[in-house]
C-alpha positions as CSV (number, residue, x, y, z in Angstrom):
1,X,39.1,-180.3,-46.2
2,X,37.1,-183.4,-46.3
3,X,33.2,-182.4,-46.2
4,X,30.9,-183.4,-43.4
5,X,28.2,-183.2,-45.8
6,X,29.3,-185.5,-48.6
7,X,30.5,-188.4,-45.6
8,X,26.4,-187.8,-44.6
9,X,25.2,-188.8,-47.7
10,X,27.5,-191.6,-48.0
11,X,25.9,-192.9,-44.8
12,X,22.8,-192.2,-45.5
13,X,23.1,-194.2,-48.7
14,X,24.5,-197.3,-47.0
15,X,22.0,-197.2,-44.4
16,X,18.9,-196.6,-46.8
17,X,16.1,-199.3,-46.1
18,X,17.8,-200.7,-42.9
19,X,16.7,-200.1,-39.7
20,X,20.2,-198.2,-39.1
21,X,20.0,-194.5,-38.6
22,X,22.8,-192.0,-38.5
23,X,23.6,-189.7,-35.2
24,X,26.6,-187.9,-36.4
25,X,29.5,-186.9,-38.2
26,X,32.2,-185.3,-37.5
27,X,35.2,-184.2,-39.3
28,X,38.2,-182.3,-37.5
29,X,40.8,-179.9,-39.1
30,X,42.9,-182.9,-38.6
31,X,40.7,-184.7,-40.9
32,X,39.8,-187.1,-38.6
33,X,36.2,-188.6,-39.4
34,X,33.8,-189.8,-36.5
35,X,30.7,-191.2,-37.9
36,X,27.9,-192.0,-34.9
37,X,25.5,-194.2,-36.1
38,X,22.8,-197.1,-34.7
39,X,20.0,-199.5,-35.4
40,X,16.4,-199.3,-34.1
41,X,16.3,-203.0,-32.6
42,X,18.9,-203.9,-30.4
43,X,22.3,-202.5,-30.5
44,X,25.1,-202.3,-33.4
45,X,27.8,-205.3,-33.5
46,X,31.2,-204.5,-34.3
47,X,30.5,-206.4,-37.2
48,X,28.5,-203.3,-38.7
49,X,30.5,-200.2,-37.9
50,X,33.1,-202.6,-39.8
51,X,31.0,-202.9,-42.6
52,X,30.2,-199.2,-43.0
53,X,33.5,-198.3,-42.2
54,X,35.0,-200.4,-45.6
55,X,31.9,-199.2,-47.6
56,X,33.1,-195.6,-46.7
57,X,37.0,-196.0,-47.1
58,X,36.0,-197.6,-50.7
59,X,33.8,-194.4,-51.7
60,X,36.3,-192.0,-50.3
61,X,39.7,-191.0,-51.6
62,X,42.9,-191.6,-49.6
63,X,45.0,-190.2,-52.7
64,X,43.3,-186.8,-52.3
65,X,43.2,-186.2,-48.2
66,X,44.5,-188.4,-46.2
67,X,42.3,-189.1,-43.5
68,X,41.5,-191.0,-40.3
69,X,38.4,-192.9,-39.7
70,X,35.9,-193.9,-36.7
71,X,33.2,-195.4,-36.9
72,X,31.1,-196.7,-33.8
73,X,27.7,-196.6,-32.1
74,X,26.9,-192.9,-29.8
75,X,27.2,-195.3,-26.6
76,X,24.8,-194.7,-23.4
77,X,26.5,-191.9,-21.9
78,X,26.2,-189.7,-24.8
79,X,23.1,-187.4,-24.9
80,X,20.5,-187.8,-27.5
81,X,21.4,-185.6,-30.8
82,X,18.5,-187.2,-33.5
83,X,14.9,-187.9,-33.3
84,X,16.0,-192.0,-33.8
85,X,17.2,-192.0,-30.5
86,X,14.2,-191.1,-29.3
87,X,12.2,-193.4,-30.8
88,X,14.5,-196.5,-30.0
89,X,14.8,-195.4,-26.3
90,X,11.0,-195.5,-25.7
91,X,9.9,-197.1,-23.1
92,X,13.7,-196.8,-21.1
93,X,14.6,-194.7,-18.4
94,X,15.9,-191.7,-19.4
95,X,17.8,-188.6,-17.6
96,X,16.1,-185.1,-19.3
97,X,17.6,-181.9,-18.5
98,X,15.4,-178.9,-19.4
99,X,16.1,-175.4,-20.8
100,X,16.4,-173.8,-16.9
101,X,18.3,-175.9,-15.7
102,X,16.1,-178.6,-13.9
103,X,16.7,-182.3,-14.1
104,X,14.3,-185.2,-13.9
105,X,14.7,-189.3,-14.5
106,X,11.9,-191.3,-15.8
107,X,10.4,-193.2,-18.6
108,X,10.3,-192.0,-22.1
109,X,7.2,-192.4,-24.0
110,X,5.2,-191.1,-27.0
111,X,7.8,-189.8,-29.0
112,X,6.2,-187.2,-31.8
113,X,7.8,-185.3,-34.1
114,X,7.2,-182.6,-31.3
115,X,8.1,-183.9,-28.2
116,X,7.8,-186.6,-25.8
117,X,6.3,-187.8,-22.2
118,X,7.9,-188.7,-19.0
119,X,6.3,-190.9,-16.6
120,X,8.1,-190.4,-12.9
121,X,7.9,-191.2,-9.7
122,X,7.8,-188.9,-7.1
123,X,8.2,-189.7,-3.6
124,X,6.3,-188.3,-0.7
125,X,7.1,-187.9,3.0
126,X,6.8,-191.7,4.2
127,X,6.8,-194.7,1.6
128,X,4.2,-193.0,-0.6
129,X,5.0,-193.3,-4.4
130,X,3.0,-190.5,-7.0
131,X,3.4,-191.2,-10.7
132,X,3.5,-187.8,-12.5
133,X,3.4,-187.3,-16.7
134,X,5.8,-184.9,-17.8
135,X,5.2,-183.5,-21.0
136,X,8.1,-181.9,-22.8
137,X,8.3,-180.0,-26.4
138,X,11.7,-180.8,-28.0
139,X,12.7,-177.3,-27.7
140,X,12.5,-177.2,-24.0
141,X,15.1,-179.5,-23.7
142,X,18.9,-178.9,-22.8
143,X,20.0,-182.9,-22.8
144,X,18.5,-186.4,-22.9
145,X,20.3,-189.4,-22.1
146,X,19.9,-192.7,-21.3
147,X,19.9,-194.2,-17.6
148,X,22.1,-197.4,-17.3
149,X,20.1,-199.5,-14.6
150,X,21.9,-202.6,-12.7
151,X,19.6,-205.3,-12.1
């Protein structure tokens, strides 16, 4: 069976002094390989998960397990799974579901190696708008994901 683990490593060592950063792989007992993977500014091109993808077939050997490949970017829907995706959502709306259960939408900020806040907005009886800071430790925290806004 293909290893997880050694595909990582692979990644990691394509990705080494970019401003990529790797979410996840997966490998199935079908040996199908997902690799999940983004960049800090902006957002991947097709043109990269290309790139890694041909840098991985060329390290890995088709003669030994066959094997099918995906590559691609988490997309917004998917919740957050690495500390990078904190870090590049900062700043953007996000959708955190805690530990019990509860679910609140706000702004993401001060990511630590800990934790992070949430600026919301709660609304009172009439028009009147309070701005609350969440603070939440990483291990109170069931999901995060991002919030796609229309504009």
């Amino acid at each position: 069976m293909i290893d997880r683990n050694h595909i990582a490593e692979i990644v990691r060592e394509y990705i080494r002094e970019t401003d990529y950063f790797l979410v996840d792989v997966r490998v199935s007992s079908t040996s199908r390989i997902t690799v999940l993977f983004d960049r800090m500014q902006g957002g991947l091109m097709v043109e990269d998960c290309v790139k890694l993808s041909r840098y991985l077939e060329g390290r890995l050997d088709r003669d030994r397990e066959d094997f099918e490949l995906q590559v691609s970017s988490p997309g917004l829907e998917m919740p957050f799974l690495v500390h990078g995706q904190y870090i590049k959502n900062q700043g953007r709306k996000v959708e955190v579901t805690d530990t019990e259960g509860n679910m609140v939408t706000g702004l993401l900020r001060n990511v630590t190696e800990g934790g992070f806040e949430l600026t919301t907005e709660v609304k009172r009886k009439g028009k009147e708008v309070e701005i609350k800071e969440l603070s939440f430790n990483f291990d109170q925290v069931n999901k995060v994901k991002s919030v796609i806004e229309f504009k």
